[in-house]
C-alpha angles and dihedrals in degrees: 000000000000083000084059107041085049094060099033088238120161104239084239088061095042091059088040092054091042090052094054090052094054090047086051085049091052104053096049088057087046091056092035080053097051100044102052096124090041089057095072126044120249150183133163151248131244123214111164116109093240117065101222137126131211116211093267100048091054093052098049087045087047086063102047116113099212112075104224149075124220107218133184104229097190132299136253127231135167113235129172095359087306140093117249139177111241124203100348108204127251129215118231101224089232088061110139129170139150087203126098118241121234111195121229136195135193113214117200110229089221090065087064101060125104084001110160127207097273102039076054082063101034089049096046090047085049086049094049099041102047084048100052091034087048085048103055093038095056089032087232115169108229135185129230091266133099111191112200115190117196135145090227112187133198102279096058104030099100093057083035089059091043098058095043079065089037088058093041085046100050095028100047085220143128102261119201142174145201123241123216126208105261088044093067091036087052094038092141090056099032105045139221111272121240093244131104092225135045124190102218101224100209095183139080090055086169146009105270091203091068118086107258140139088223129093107263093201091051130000102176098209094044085060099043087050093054099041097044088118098046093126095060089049105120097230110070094176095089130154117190129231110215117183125226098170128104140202144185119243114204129198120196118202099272083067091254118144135211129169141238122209120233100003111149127187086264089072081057090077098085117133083220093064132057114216120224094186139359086278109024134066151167128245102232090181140040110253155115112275122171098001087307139105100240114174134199109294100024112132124214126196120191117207115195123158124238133225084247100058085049095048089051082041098058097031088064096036085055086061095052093036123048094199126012138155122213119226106185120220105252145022098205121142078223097061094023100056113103097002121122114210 
């Protein structure tokens, strides 16, 4: 009443004012809503073994704001008591981008396991030497970054961290990591990696191969409970890994699971299934059905993420991170198509 009489406002024009404002404020968090991913720059890895881009896949990477491609160089196992490169990746000769390419390795935890001092530094020189070597046979632009993505544990985070300053030391390079849930969760068993930089890898919230109602890729609530504490994590420079890609999980009648890659609920409309959910159905007849054997009585439920779950996703994670760009796992015509970004 004292607001109105100062400034000589009718009630009536008062409410009307004070509704319009409301309206205005709505909007703008509708908008807000609606404009969480485009908020923060992006770009993608790439994690198949040939180098090559249909004409979907480099449109959608043309219009990413971040300038550069993440891009999986090969990955390192230990067989047979010694390291070896797994799957070293091809260039298609038709290859074209205007992004830089940050190389990224996967490191199997295994490989880890029992390393002494000099296989630290054998195992860092091989790194650095197959990925520039990779790098001037293919005349890939690369950046001064090598990425290493590994799910170290416990029991293998102190050579871990030694060879991340092994490969600094011997490369010259920026060397980053990524960073998986239950490593920041566990931080005080885990460790804090010696980098300046850490890629959140907000996927793989379960194991699909166990028996659950939740979505194995990306379970919402299992994220928000292990990163709860995000804020007080040591490193602050911190990109985020958001999936896009999807998968069937099938169960035969003894109650084992495979997978198969890029499946979506549209390949759920099949006369030969019956579908028990949106996302889930039934095999009526003996065939094969997406390059598998799938006979009668096999169930196949297909996990994809929406825009929605990313959306949650980035709108908690702004809270626990001041800056942060996305890079979506992973450029592939079959995740890409149809999405806006």
């Amino acid at each position: 009443m004292v607001c109105i009489n100062i400034f000589n406002f009718e009630e009536s024009t008062y409410v009307h004012h004070s509704m319009k404002i409301l309206k205005i404020l709505w909007v703008f968090l509708f908008i807000a809503s609606c404009s969480k991913q485009e908020d923060h720059p992006y770009t993608f890895y790439y994690w198949k073994t040939n180098l090559k881009l249909d004409h979907e896949e480099k449109k959608t990477l043309d219009h990413a704001t971040v300038p550069f491609l993440y891009t999986r160089f090969f990955d390192v196992d230990k067989v047979g008591g010694k390291f070896q490169s797994v799957a070293v990746i091809t260039k298609d000769q038709n290859f074209e981008t205007n992004k830089q390419i940050v190389p990224t390795v996967f490191i199997t935890n295994p490989t880890l396991l029992g390393i002494t001092q000099e296989e630290i530094k054998f195992l860092a020189e091989s790194i650095h030497h197959l990925v520039q070597k990779k790098a001037e046979e293919d005349h890939l632009k690369i950046n001064n970054e090598i990425q290493i993505d590994c799910d170290w544990t416990a029991g293998t985070r102190d050579d871990y961290f030694k060879f991340l300053k092994e490969l600094k030391k011997i490369s010259g390079k920026n060397i980053t990591c990524t960073l998986r849930l239950h490593q920041v969760k566990d931080k005080k068993q885990t460790g804090i990696p010696p980098v300046e930089k850490v890629y959140l890898m907000c996927y793989s919230t379960s194991s699909p191969l166990e028996k659950s109602d939740k979505n194995s890729i990306l379970d919402v609530n299992i994220l928000k409970s292990y990163l709860s504490k995000m804020e007080d994590y040591p490193i602050k420079n911190i990109d985020v890994a958001l999936p896009i890609y999807s998968w069937g999980i099938i169960t035969n009648h003894l109650g084992k699971h495979k997978l198969i890659n890029a499946l979506s609920k549209k390949d759920l409309d099949n006369t030969n299934f019956i579908k028990i959910s949106d996302h889930e159905a039934i095999v009526l007849k003996d065939d094969f059905y997406f390059g598998h054997f799938l006979n009668r009585n096999f169930s196949i439920k297909v996990e994809e993420i929406s825009k929605e779950q990313l959306e949650e996703v980035i709108d908690f994670l702004q809270k626990k991170i001041p800056h942060f760009n996305i890079i979506y796992y992973q450029l592939d015509s079959k995740f890409v198509l149809d999405r806006t970004f």
